[in-house]
VEXDREN-2710 file (C-alpha; in Angstrom, 1 decimal):
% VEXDREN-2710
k/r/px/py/pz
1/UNK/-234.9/-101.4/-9.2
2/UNK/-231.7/-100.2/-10.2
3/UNK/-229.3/-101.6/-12.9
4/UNK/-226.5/-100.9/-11.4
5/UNK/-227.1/-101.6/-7.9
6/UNK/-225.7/-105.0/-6.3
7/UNK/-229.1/-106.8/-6.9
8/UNK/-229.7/-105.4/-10.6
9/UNK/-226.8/-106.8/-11.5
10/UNK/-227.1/-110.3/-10.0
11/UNK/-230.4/-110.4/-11.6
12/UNK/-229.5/-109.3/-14.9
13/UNK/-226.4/-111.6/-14.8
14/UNK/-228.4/-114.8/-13.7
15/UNK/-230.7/-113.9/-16.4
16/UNK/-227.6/-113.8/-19.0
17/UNK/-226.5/-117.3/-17.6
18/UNK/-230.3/-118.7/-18.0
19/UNK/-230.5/-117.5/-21.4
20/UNK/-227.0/-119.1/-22.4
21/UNK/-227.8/-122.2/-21.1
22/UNK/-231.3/-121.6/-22.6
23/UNK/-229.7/-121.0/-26.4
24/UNK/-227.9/-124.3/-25.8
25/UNK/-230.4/-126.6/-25.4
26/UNK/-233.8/-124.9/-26.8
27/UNK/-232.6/-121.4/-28.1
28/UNK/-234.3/-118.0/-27.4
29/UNK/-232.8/-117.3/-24.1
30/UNK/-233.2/-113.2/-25.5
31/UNK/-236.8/-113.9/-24.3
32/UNK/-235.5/-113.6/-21.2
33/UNK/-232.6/-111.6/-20.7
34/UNK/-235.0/-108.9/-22.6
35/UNK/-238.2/-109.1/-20.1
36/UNK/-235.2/-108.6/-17.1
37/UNK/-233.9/-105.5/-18.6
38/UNK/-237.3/-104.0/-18.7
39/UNK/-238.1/-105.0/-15.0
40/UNK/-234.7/-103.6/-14.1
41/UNK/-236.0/-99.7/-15.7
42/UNK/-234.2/-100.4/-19.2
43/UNK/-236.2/-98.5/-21.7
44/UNK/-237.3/-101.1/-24.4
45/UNK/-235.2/-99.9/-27.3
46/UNK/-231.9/-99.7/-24.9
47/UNK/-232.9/-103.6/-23.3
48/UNK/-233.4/-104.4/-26.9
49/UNK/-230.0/-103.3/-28.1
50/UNK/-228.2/-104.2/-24.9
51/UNK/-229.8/-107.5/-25.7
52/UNK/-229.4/-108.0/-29.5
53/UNK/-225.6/-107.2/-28.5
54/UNK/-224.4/-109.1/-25.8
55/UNK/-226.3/-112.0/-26.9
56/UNK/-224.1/-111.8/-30.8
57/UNK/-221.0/-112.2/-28.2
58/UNK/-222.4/-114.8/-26.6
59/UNK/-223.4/-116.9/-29.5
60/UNK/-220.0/-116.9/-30.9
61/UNK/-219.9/-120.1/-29.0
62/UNK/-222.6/-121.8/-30.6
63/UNK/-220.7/-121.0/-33.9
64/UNK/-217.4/-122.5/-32.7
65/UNK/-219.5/-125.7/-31.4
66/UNK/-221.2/-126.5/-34.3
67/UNK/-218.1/-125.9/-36.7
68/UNK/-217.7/-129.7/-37.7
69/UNK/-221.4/-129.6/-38.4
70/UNK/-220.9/-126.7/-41.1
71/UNK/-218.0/-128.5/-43.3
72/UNK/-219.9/-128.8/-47.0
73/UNK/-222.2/-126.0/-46.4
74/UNK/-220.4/-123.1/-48.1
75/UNK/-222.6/-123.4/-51.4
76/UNK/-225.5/-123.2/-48.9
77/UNK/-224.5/-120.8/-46.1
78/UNK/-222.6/-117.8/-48.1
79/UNK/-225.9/-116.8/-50.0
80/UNK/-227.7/-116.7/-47.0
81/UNK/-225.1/-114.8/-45.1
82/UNK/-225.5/-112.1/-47.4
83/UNK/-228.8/-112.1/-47.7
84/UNK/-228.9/-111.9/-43.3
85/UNK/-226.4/-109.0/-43.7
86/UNK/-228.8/-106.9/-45.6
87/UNK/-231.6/-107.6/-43.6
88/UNK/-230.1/-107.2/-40.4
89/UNK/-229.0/-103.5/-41.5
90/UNK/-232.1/-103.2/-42.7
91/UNK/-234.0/-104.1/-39.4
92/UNK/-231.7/-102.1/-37.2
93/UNK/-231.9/-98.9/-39.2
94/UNK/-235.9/-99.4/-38.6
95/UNK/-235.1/-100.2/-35.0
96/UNK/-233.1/-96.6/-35.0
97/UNK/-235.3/-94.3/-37.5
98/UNK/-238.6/-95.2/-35.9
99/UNK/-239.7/-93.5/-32.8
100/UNK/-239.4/-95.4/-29.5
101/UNK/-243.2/-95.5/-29.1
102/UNK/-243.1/-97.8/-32.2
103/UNK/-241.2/-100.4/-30.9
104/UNK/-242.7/-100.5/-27.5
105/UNK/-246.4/-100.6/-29.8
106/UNK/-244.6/-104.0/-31.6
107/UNK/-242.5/-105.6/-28.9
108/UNK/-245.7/-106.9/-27.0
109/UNK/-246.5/-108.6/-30.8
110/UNK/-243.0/-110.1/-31.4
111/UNK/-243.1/-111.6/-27.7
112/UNK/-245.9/-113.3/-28.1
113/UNK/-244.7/-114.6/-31.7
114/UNK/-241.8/-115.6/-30.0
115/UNK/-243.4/-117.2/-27.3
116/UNK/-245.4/-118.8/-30.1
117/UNK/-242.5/-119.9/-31.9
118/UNK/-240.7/-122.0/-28.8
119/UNK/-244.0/-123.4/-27.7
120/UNK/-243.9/-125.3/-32.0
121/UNK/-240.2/-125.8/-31.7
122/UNK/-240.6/-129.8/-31.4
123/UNK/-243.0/-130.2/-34.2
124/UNK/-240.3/-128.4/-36.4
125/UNK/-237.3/-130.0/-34.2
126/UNK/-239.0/-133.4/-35.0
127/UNK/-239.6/-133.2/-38.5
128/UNK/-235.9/-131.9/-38.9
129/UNK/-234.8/-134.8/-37.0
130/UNK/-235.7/-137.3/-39.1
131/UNK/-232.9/-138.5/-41.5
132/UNK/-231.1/-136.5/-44.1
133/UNK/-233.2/-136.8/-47.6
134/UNK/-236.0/-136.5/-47.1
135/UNK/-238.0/-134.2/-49.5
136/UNK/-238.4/-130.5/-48.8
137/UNK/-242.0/-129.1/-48.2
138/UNK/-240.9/-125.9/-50.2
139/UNK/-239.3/-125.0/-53.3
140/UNK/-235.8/-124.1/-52.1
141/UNK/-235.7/-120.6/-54.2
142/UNK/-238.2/-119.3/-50.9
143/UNK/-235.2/-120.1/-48.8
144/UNK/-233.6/-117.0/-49.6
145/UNK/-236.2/-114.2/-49.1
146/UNK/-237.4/-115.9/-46.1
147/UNK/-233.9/-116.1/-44.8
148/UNK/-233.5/-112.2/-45.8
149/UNK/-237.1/-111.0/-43.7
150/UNK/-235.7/-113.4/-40.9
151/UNK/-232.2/-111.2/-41.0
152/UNK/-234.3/-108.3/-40.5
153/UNK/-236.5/-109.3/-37.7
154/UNK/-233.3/-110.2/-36.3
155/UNK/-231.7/-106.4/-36.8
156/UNK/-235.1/-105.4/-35.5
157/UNK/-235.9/-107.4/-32.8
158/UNK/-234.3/-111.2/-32.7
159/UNK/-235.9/-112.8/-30.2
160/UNK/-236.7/-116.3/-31.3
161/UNK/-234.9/-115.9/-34.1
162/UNK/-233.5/-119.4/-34.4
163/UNK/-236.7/-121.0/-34.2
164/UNK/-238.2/-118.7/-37.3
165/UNK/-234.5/-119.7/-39.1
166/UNK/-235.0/-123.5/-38.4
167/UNK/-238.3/-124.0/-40.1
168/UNK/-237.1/-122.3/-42.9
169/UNK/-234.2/-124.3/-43.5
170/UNK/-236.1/-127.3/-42.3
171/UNK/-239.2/-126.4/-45.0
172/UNK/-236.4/-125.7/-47.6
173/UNK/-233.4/-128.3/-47.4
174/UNK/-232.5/-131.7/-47.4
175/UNK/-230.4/-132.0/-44.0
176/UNK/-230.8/-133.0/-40.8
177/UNK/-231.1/-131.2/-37.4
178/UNK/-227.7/-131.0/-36.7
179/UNK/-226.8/-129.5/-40.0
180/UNK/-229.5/-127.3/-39.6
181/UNK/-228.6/-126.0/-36.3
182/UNK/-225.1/-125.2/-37.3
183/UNK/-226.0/-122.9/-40.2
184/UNK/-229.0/-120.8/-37.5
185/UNK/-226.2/-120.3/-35.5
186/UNK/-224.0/-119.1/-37.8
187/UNK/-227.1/-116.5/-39.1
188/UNK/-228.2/-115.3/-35.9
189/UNK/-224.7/-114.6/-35.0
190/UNK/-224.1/-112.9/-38.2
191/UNK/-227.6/-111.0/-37.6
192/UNK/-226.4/-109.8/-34.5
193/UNK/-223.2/-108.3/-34.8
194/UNK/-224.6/-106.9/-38.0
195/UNK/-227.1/-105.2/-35.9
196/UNK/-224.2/-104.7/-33.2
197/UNK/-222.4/-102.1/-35.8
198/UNK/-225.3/-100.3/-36.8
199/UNK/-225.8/-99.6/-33.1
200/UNK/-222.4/-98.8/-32.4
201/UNK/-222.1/-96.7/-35.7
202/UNK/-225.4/-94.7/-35.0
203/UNK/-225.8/-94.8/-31.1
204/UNK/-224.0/-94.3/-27.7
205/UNK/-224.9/-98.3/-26.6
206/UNK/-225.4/-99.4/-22.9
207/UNK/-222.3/-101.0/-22.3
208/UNK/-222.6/-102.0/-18.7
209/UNK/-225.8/-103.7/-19.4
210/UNK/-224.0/-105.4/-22.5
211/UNK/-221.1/-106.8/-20.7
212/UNK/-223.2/-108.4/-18.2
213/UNK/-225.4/-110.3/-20.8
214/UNK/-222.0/-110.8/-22.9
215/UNK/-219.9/-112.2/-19.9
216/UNK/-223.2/-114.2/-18.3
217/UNK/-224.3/-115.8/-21.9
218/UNK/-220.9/-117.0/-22.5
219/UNK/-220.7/-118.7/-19.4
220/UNK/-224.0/-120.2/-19.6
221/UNK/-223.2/-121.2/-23.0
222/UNK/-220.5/-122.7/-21.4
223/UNK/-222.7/-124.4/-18.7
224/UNK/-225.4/-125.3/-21.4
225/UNK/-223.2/-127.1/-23.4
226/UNK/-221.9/-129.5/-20.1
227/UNK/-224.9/-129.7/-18.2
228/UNK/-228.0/-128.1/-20.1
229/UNK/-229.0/-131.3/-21.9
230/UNK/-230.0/-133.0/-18.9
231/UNK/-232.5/-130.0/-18.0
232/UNK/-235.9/-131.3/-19.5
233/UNK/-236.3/-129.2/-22.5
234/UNK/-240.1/-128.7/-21.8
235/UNK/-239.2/-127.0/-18.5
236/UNK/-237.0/-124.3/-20.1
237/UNK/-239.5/-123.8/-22.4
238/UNK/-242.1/-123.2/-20.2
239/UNK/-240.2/-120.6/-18.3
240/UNK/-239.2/-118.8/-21.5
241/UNK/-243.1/-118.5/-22.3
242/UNK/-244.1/-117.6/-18.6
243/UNK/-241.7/-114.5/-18.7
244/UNK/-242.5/-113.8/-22.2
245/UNK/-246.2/-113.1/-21.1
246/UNK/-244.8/-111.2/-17.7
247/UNK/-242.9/-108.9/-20.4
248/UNK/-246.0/-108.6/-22.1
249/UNK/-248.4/-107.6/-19.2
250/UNK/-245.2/-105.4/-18.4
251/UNK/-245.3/-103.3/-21.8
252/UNK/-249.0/-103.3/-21.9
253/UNK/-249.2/-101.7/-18.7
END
């Protein structure tokens, strides 16, 4: 099927709508919005950067909603923005330098650790929603080289990102979910369009298929944030994970 033929880009747009509403409520929508791209004749490094970079666009939003959330986290948050910078470049100069047959060897692997990783989301969601103060289960000097491998899976890859940068935090701090979720937004964002330079900087980028996933996340963001908590969150789960193993079988074949 063609990407730029009337269908391909309904498809692809629905998909960028599904995955904004998707980051709102559970997060990793890229597991989906990636697997489309592929079925739509993307080559897997292009759908990966098309995907690592209208997804940074969209999840400007998530920033912008959480903002209250983030007042009293500077001490906390600047460290591990720098550290996310320097992974980020890190992972996306390995995304760039390696040969394509690399990443289409690893992307069936980080899938299914994705797929992993949204499937535990509520026994790391539900330890992180019990109240501030509670004692960390790690020293907090891991937070910060976890945080930095985490910025370069992200350059590299980034689906499910959030979920890995949750149980970090949620390992590592004394906050609550909300708290939490603000500063994952702020790195995956910041992992993005860290990665979104790199690209830009190195590589003539897919822009068609970016403006669809931009224009489509935002607007499901949008969506998400109005009507996407109503959606039982063990439903968009389970579609994440069904597709993630369709984009498996997919790259396997």
């Amino acid at each position: 099927m063609d990407l730029l033929s009337p269908l391909g880009v309904s498809l692809l747009a629905l998909a960028a709508i599904g995955a904004g509403i998707i980051n709102t409520v559970v997060g990793s929508g890229s597991l989906i919005t990636f697997p489309t791209l592929l079925a739509l004749g993307v080559p897997p490094v292009n759908a990966n950067v098309a995907n690592t970079v209208g997804l940074a666009i969209g999840n400007v939003g998530g920033v912008v909603g959480y903002r209250r959330e983030l007042v009293g986290t500077r001490r906390i948050l600047l460290p591990l923005i720098a550290v996310t910078i320097v992974g980020a470049v890190a992972g996306a100069l390995a995304l760039l330098a390696l040969p394509a047959s690399v990443f289409r060897l690893v992307a069936p692997a980080l899938i299914i650790v994705g797929c992993i990783l949204v499937a535990i989301q509520p026994i790391l969601n539900r330890r992180a929603s019990q109240e501030a103060g509670r004692p960390p289960l790690a020293p907090a000097w891991l937070r910060t080289p976890l945080t930095l491998l985490t910025g370069a899976y992200g350059g590299y890859f980034g689906a499910a990102q959030g979920v890995l940068i949750v149980g970090i935090l949620d390992l590592t701090m004394r906050e609550d979910l909300q708290r939490i979720n603000a500063i994952k937004n702020v790195l995956q964002t910041v992992a993005g369009w860290v990665a979104t330079i790199v690209f830009v900087l190195h590589m003539a980028l897919p822009w068609v298929s970016i403006g669809i996933i931009a224009v489509g996340s935002l607007l499901g963001s949008a969506i998400g944030s109005a009507i996407g908590r109503r959606l039982p969150a063990w439903l968009l789960r389970t579609a994440i994970i069904v597709i993630g193993a369709i984009a498996v079988v997919f790259l396997l074949a």
